[in-house]
N, C-alpha and C positions, 0 to 999 in steps of 0.2 A: 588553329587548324581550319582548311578551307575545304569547303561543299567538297568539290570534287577531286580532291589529297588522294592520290596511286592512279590515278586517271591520266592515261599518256594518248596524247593525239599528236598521230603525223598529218601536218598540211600541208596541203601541194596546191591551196588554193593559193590566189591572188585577185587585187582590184580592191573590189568592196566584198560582195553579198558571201563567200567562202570567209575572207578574214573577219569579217563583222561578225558570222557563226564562231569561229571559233577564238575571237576574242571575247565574246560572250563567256566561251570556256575558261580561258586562262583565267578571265578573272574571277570566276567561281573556282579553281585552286589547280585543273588541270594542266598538269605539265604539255604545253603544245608548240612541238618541234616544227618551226616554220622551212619546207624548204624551200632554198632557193636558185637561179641560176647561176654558177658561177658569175663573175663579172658584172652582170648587171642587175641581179634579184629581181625582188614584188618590182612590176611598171611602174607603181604608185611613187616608189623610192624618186623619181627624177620627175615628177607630173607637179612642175612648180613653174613659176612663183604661185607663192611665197615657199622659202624655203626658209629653216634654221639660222639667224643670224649669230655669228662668234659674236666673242668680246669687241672687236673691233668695227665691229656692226657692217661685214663681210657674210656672203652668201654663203652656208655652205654647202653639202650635198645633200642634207635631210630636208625633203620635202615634208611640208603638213602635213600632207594626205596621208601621206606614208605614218606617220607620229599618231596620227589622229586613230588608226583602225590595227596598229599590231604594239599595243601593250601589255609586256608579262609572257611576251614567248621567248622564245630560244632559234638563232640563225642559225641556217643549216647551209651549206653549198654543198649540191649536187648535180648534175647532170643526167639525169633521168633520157635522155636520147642515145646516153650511152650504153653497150651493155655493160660495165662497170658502175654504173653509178644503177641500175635500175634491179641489178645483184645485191647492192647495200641498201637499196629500199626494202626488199626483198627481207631481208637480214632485220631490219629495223620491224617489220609489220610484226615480227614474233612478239615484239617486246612493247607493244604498242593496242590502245581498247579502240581508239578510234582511228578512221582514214576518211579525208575529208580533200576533193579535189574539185575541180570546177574547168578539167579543159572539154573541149570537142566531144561529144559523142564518139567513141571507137579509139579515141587516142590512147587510152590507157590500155586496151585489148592490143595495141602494138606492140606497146610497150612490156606485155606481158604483167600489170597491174591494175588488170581488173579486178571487178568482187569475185568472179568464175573462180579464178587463178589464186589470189590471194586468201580466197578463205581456207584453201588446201592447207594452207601454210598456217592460220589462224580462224581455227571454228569459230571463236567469238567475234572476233572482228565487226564491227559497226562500220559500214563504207558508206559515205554517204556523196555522192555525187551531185552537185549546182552548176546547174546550165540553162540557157535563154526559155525553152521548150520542152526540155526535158529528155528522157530518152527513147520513146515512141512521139508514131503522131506522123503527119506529113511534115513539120516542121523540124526534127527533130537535129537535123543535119542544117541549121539558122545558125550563124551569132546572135547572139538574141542580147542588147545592151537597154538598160533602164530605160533611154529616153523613149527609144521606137517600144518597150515595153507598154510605158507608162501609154503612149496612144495607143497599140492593138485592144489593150485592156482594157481600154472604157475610161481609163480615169480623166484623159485631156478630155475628155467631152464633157466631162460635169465639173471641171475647172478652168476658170478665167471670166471674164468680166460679161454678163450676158449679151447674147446676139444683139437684143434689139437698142442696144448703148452702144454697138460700135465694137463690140469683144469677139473673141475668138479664141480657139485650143489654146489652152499654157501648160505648160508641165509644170509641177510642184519641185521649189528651188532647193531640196535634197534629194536624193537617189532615192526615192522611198521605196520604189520596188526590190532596187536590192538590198535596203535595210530589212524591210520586211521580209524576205529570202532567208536572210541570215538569222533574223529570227524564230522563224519556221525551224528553219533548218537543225537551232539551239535546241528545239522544243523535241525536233524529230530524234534528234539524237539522245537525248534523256533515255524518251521512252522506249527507245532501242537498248540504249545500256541495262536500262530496270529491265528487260526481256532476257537480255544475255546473261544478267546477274540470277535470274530464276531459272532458265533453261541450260545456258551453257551453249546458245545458239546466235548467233549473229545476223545480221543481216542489211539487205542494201536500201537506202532511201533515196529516192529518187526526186530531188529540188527541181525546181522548175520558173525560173521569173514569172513567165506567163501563167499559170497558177497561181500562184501566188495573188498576182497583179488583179486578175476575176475577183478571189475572193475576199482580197481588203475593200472590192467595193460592199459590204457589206450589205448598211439597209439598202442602198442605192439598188445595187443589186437585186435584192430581192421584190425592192417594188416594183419593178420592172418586170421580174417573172411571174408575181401574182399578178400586177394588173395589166401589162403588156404596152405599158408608157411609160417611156424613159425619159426621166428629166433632163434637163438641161442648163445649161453651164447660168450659175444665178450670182458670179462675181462676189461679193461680198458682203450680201443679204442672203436672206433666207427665203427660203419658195414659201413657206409655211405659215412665218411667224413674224411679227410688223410690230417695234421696230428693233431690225434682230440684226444688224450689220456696223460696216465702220462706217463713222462721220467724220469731217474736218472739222480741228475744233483750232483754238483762239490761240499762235504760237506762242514760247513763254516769253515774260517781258510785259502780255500783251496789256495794255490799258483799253476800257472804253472810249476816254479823252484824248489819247492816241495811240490808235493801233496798228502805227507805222508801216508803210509800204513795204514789201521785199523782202520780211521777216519769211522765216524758214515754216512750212506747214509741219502740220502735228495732225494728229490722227487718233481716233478714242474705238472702240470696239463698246457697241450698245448693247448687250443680250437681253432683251426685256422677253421673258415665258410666260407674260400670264397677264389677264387685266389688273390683278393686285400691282402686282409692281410698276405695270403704267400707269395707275392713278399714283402711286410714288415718284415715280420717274416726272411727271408731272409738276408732281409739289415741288418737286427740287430745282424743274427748269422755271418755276417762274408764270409755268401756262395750266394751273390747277383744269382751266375750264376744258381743254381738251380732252380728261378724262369724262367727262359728264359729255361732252358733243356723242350725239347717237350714230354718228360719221364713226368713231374711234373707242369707242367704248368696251368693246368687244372685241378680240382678238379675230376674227373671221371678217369683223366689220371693218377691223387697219389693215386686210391683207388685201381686200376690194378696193379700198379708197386709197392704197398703198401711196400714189402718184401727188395726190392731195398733200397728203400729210409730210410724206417724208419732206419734200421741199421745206416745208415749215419747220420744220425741225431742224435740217439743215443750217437752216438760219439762227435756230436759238444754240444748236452745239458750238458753231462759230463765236458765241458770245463772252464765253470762259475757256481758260486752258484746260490743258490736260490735266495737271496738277489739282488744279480748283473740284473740276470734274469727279476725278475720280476719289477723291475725299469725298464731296458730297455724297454720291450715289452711293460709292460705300457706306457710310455711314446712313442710309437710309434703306443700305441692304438689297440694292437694286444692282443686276449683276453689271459687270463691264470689266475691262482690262485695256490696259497700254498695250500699245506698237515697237515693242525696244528695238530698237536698234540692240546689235551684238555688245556695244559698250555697254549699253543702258543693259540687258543681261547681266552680264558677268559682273555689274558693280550691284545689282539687285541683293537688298539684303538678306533675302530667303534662299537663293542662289548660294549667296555664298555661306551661309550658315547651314547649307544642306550639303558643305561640302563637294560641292559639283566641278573642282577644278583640280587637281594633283598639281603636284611642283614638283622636279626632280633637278637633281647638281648632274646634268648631263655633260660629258665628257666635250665637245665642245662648245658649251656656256651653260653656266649655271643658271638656275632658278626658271630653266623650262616650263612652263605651264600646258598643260592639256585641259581638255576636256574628261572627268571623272566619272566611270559606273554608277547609273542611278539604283544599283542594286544595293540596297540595306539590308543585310541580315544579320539579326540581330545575336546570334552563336554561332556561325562561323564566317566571318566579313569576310570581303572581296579583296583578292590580291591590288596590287599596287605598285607594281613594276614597270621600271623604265623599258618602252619597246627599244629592241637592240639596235644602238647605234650602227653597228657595223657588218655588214655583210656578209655572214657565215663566221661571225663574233663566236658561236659556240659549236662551232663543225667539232674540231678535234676532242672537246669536250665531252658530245653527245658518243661520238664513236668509239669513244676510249670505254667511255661509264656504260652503256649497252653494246656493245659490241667487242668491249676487249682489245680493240685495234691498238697495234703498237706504234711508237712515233714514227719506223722505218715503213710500216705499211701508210702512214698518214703522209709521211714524204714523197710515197713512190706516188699514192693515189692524186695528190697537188701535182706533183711534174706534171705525168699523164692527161689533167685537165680535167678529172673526175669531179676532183673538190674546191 
């Protein structure tokens, strides 16, 4: 049995920040009916390469993107601009706890599937609508997409390599703003259902990127309103803490007696919190005396002489690989971590003994691998369903089991273009 077993969500989103919400669900056990467009469904379905290779190491039409965010629902093809198809939306909300869409501000009010309209039909209904802005506001009528998010928000400002090195704005190389959306969004939805399951009352949650986007900057955020200075973009060190960033370190292969030209860089991540573990960090590189120099002794005193010191160090990380590295400092308990590469991931042995990858025998080639729910729970685990290969896969199926529809009404509604 899973978390959320009799729990039925219509999706009418697509992209990211809406499926990632409600892939969230499916995989806690709710049943969630994806709809889609006739003919061409989620954008995501075609937003490749990389797309699905067959047996014969042939393209096909499953895009990653698509594979990667709708695990464990159900294809729906509808046409929702029809009034035939927005009549069997209509028909579906009876039978359904959640609605979760992500178009335009006012589009669903066209289409007569607003929260106004549809709670007549379903008091409890949970509606929860994601959009750039939200649904007030001067912005409110924006497309609002992660990247132009991630700058209105703050976040490219206190990300990428510091001004006075030569850096400028980066945005962060996943959609975080609409990950984080959709995570909100997971959360918002709970505590709407725990409301409707005490009152018998429904009600509309109103997502927003840019929302969102403010409040992931968290401490950043706040130091900024207590003390009315906003930091700035500090690359891959720490404003704070010295020495708290990545080094280049010695590629593998590498010898002191020759450390051959042309070798491929490698990179270590140093997190050193405290004078204890730099007089550690210390002993391991070889330069005990730097912990006793009154230049670096002191945490406040390596964030002043920062310019000093790191070059010197610099020099000694270059001296061992990464491999060498991060044994030693492990084992003397000094924090740090590798740069994986996506292979160097996915072949990590805690990775994969945490389960973080599904396989499925997908109908055009076996032994598909995804990316896996980090959710563990321990009494009721996480579904584990192949996202539907195909395009309104479960139209006839959904409408039969909730709706009753007979094959002659499923025939007429396919001519007509409905389904």
């Amino acid at each position: 049995m899973n978390s959320l077993d009799g729990i039925r969500v219509l999706d009418l989103s697509r992209v990211l920040a809406g499926p990632w919400c409600t892939q969230t669900l499916a995989d806690l056990g709710a049943d969630v009916i994806k709809i889609e467009r006739p003919g061409t469904g989620d954008d995501t379905r075609t937003w490749g390469p990389p797309f699905l290779q067959d047996a014969e190491g042939n393209d096909t039409t499953e895009a990653a993107y698509y594979l990667g965010t709708n695990r464990n629902k159900r294809s729906v093809t509808c046409d929702i601009a029809r009034p035939e198809g927005q009549a069997l939306l209509r028909e579906l909300v009876a039978h359904c706890h959640v609605f979760v869409e992500n178009f335009k501000v006012g589009d669903m009010a066209r289409y007569g599937l607003d929260f106004a309209s549809l709670r007549q039909l379903n008091p409890r209904l949970v509606y929860c609508s994601i959009t750039g802005f939200g649904q007030t506001g001067p912005y409110r009528a924006r497309a609002g997409y992660d990247y132009a998010i991630q700058g209105m928000g703050g976040l490219m400002s206190v990300t990428g390599e510091r001004d006075n090195l030569g850096g400028g704005p980066q945005k962060v190389g996943v959609a975080v703003a609409d990950l984080f959306t959709g995570m909100y969004a997971t959360v918002a939805i709970l505590a709407a259902l725990r409301h409707a399951e005490r009152t018998g009352e429904g009600q509309h949650i109103d997502m927003a990127l840019l929302d969102t986007q403010v409040a992931m900057l968290a401490n950043l955020g706040a130091n900024y309103l207590v003390s009315g200075h906003a930091p700035g973009r500090a690359g891959n060190a720490h404003q704070n803490i010295v020495p708290y960033q990545v080094f280049e370190v010695a590629p593998a292969g590498y010898a002191a007696s020759a450390p051959g030209a042309g070798a491929t860089r490698d990179h270590l991540i140093l997190a050193v919190g405290n004078d204890s573990q730099f007089a550690k960090f210390c002993e391991v590189a070889g330069r005990p005396e730097l912990a006793s120099d009154p230049r670096y002794a002191r945490n406040q005193d390596r964030v002043r002489n920062r310019a000093v010191l790191v070059p010197l160090l610099e020099v000694v990380m270059k001296s061992r690989t990464k491999a060498d590295w991060l044994a030693a400092l492990e084992a003397a308990k000094v924090p740090c971590g590798a740069i994986n590469t996506l292979a160097e991931v996915f072949a990590d042995p805690q990775v994969q003994q945490r389960g973080m990858v599904n396989e499925w025998a997908h109908p055009l080639r076996d032994g598909l691998r995804l990316v896996a729910s980090p959710m563990k729970l321990g009494a009721t685990p996480v579904r584990t369903d192949l996202p539907p290969p195909r395009l309104g896969q479960h139209t006839a199926q959904v409408l039969q089991e909730l709706l009753g529809c007979s094959p002659q009404s499923l025939e007429q509604l396919a001519r007509d273009g409905v389904i």
